[in-house]
N, C-alpha and C positions, 0 to 999 in steps of 0.2 A: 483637352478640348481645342486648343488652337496655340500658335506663336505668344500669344498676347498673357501677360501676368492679368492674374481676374481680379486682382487690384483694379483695374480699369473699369469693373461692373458695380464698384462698393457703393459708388457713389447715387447711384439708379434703384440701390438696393435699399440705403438707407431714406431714401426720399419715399420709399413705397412706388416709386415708378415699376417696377420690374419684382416678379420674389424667386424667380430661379431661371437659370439658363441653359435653352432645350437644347440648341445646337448654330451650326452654321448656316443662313440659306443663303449666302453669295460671297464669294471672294473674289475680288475683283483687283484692279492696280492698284486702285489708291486706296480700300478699305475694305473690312467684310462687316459682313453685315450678320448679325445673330438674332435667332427668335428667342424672346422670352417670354414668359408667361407675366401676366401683366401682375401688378399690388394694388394696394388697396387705394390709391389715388387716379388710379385712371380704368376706365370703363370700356376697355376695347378686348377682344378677345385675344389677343398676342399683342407685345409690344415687339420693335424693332431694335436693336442699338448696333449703332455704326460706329466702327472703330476705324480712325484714322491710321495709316502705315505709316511708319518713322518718316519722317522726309529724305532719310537715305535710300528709301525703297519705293520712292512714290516715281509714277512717269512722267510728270511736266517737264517738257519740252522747254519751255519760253517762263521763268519765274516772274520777269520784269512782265512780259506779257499775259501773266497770269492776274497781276497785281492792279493790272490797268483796269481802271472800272471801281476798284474796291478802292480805291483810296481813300474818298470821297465820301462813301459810306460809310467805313468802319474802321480808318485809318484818320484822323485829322491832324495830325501836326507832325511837321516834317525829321521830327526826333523820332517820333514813333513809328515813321515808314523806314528809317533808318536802322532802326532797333529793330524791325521785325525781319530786314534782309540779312543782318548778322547777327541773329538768334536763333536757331533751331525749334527753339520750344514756342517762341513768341511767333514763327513762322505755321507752326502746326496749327496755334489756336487761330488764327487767322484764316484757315481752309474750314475748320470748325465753325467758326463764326461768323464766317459769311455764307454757311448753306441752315445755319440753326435761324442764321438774321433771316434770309430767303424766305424758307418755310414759314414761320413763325407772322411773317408780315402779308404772306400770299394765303395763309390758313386764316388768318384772322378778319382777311379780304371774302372769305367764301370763296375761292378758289378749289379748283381738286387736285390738291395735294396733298402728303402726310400730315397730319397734327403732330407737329413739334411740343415735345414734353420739358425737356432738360438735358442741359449738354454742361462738358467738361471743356479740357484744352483737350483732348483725345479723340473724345466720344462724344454721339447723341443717343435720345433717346426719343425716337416716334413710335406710333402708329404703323400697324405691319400690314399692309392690305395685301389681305385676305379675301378668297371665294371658296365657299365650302372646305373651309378649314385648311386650303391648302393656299401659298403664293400666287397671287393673282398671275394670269397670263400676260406677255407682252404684249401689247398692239401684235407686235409683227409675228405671232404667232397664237391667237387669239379666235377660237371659230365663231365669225360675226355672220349676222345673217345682213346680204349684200342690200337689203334695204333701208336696213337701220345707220349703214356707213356717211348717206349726204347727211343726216341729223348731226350723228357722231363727230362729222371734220365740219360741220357748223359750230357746232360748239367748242371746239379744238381750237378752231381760228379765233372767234371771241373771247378765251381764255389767255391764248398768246398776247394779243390784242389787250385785254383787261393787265396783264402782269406789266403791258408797254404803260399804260397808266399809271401805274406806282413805282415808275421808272427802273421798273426790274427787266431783264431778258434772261433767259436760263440757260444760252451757251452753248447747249451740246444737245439742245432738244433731238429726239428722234423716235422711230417706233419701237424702238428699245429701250426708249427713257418713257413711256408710257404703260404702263398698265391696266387690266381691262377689269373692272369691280362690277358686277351687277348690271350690265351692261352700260356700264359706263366711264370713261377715260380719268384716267388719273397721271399726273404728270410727278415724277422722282428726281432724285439726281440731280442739285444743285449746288455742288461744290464751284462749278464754273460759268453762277449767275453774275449776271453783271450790271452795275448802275448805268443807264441809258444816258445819263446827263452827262456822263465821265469817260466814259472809255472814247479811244480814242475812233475804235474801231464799230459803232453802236448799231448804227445804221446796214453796215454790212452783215454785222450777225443777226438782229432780225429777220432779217431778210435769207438768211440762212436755216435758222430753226423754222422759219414759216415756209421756206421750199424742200425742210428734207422730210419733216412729216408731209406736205401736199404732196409730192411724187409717190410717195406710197399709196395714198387712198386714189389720187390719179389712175395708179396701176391697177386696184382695186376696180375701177370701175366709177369714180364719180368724176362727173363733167364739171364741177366747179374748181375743183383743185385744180385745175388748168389753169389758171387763173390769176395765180397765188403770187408772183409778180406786181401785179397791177395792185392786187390787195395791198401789200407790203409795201408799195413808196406810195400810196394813198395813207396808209395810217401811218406811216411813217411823217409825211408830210402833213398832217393836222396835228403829230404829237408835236412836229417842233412848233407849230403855233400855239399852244396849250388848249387843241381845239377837238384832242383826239376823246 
């Protein structure tokens, strides 16, 4: 079935999260991701489970810059930021655990992202969205009817905007990190969310996941996305007041 010893599924299996595993739907750098048919404790019509790659196989770039942001949230004492730069293992569950932390806290907000089930140091287990039984489509390749798009990146913006709230950012937003459910957007892929209190960088990536989805629907055809600047050191400047 794939690289990965299915040891890795036991644990998804034994919870009733998952009861068999159909195949691969993405292989990407840092993990693949597997449909499964869901168990008897959760109510969705396929479950997801994302498996982490060894950290010898993974692509970041910048570790320490990876790290900036998480500290704060899921690292607290300075033995344990230490212990997780020279551990491998204690390094993996930490890419785990701050996209199970992400979701789990942005799902629980009514946001639109996966519903986080249960994770390991390896693996998660969500919510597979789904349209007509097959993987939802990208944003960025998605057949949207061009009137429903000013609604669509209204709501996109407020969502970005709502995660700034709970001092979350998701890092690498895009129309690839989006998904289109029912006709409506769902946001993935937060291995490389970040605490807005912390990093050191917060303000510029905002500002980045808010200008790389607006230049798409921009190009799209909506006149607000133009805009998307001004939006972004406006809420950017009422979050640091706690006013956002």
């Amino acid at each position: 079935m794939s690289n990965y010893d299915d040891r890795v599924f036991e644990a998804f299996l034994e919870e009733g999260i998952i009861s068999s595993v159909e195949g691969i739907v993405k292989s990407g750098k840092e993990a693949m991701v597997f449909r499964c048919e869901p168990g008897p404790c959760v109510t969705v019509p396929s479950v997801a489970v994302k498996v982490y790659k060894d950290i010898e196989e993974r692509s970041f770039r910048n570790m320490a810059g990876y790290l900036d942001g998480r500290i704060g949230r899921t690292i607290r004492k300075r033995r344990d930021i230490l212990h997780v730069f020279s551990d491998a293992a204690s390094m993996q569950g930490c890419w785990v655990e701050a996209e199970f932390g992400a979701l789990s806290e942005l799902s629980q907000a009514g946001l639109p992202v996966p519903r986080p089930y249960l994770r390991t140091g390896k693996a998660m287990a969500m919510e597979l969205i789904e349209e007509d039984g097959e993987v939802a489509a990208q944003l960025v390749h998605a057949d949207l009817p061009k009137d429903a798009l000013p609604d669509l990146y209204a709501g996109l913006v407020e969502s970005v905007i709502d995660m700034l709230r709970l001092d979350l950012i998701h890092g690498d937003l895009s129309p690839y990190k989006i998904l289109v459910r029912d006709g409506r957007l769902v946001m993935i892929d937060f291995p490389q969310a970040i605490d807005a209190r912390y990093h050191s960088q917060a303000e510029a990536m905002f500002a980045r996941d808010l200008g790389n989805v607006s230049r798409w629907f921009e190009k799209a055809g909506v006149p607000a996305a133009a805009g998307h600047e001004g939006v972004a050191r406006e809420a950017w400047a009422l979050y640091e007041r706690n006013r956002l």
